[in-house]
C-alpha angles and dihedrals in degrees: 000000000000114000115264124218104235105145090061084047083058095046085060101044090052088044090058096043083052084057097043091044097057102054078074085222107152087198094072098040087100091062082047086056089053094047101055088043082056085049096045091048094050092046086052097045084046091058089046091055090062092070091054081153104047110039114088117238095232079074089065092095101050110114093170107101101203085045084055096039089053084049093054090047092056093053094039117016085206096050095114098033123116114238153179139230128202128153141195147171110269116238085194131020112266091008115122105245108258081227116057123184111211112232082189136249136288129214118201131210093240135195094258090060083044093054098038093048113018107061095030090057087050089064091060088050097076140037121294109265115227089268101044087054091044085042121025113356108207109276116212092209087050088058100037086053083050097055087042097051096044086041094060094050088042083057091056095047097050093034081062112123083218140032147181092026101174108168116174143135110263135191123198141179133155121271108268088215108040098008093235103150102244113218116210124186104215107244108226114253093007124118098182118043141168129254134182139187121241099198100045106014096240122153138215135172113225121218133202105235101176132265092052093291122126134199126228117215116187102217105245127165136188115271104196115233119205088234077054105243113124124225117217108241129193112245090228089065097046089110124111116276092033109133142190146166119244108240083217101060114002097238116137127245135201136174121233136172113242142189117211121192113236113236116251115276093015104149083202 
């Protein structure tokens, strides 16, 4: 999927609710509203473009950006920490360079923003309901203290020097069933994790194995044969209507789903 430029989207969203927001009109604070949602969606759907290897595609279609955020998180507990580069030449190997040189620092438009400005300028996007009215009716200088305030941090983020900075241990091998190359980000402290392929489905379990070395291992599980010779089957294919054909005896297998009738008088 090409790349979208969605941190320049967001520049001019912001740079619209920055228009709309000095002509000081409290009519038109609710297209504010709109413009900096658009931004902090943009900003979201930018950051999620920088794990082009570890989101799953089936996130694609999340527009929410707290839902996407969530998602990020779960893939990279920094990804929406603000951070700071610098860099330098080493004296010693593995010793930090006495002079560093700043790259600069990235703010991030975090969960936290989302979940303070998104959600609370929906509610001014739609009709009162009866108990906000009865309430809380819907206050213009309320809305217009919210966009500013989500306006001023939008400014930070964009204004970052740098941006999508996504640093992590990986560990990577094709996928023993399709070929497609699996990308893994390493959790920190674990020494079993889960992956998954994107292409196929299939599943494996890493393992740390020392020395900064891990071990893939593809989920099978035993599938019973009425010869009795079990076929390895992939997890991934343990579903009804899933069928194979034993390697023993050559007779062919299926799983279905069944009902049995307990005999009268069973207590089980």
């Amino acid at each position: 999927m090409p790349k979208i430029d969605y941190r320049n989207q967001a520049k001019d969203y912001l740079k619209q609710a920055r228009a709309k927001l000095a002509a000081g009109d409290d009519q038109v604070l609710r297209y504010v509203a709109l413009d900096l949602r658009f931004a902090m969606e943009a900003v979201t759907y930018d950051r999620a473009q920088s794990y082009p290897d570890e989101l799953p595609p089936s996130e694609y279609r999340t527009w929410q950006p707290k839902k996407l955020m969530q998602v990020l998180l779960e893939i990279d507990p920094t990804a929406d920490k603000d951070v700071s580069l610098a860099v330098g030449v080493e004296e010693e190997a593995g010793v930090q360079a006495k002079d560093m040189i700043s790259l600069g620092s990235e703010t991030v438009f975090n969960l936290s923003q989302i979940k303070k400005h998104y959600d609370a300028m929906g509610s001014y996007l739609h009709a009162p309901t009866l108990k906000q009215m009865s309430e809380s009716p819907p206050s213009p200088d309320k809305l217009r203290k919210r966009c500013v305030e989500a306006t001023d941090y939008l400014e930070k983020v964009l204004a970052s020097p740098i941006w999508n900075v996504t640093l992590g241990i990986h560990t990577a091998m094709e996928c023993a069933d399709c070929g497609k190359m699996i990308r893994k980000r390493i959790p920190h402290a674990q020494t079993k994790f889960p992956a998954e392929c994107f292409e196929c489905k299939a599943t494996y379990t890493i393992a740390d194995i020392g020395d900064g070395n891990h071990q893939w291992k593809l989920d099978e599980v035993e599938a019973p044969c009425q010869c009795g010779n079990p076929t390895l089957l992939l997890r991934r294919d343990l579903k009804e209507g899933s069928h194979w054909t034993c390697k023993s005896c050559n007779g062919k297998n299926s799983l279905q789903l069944a009902v049995t009738q307990q005999a009268s008088g069973d207590p089980s």
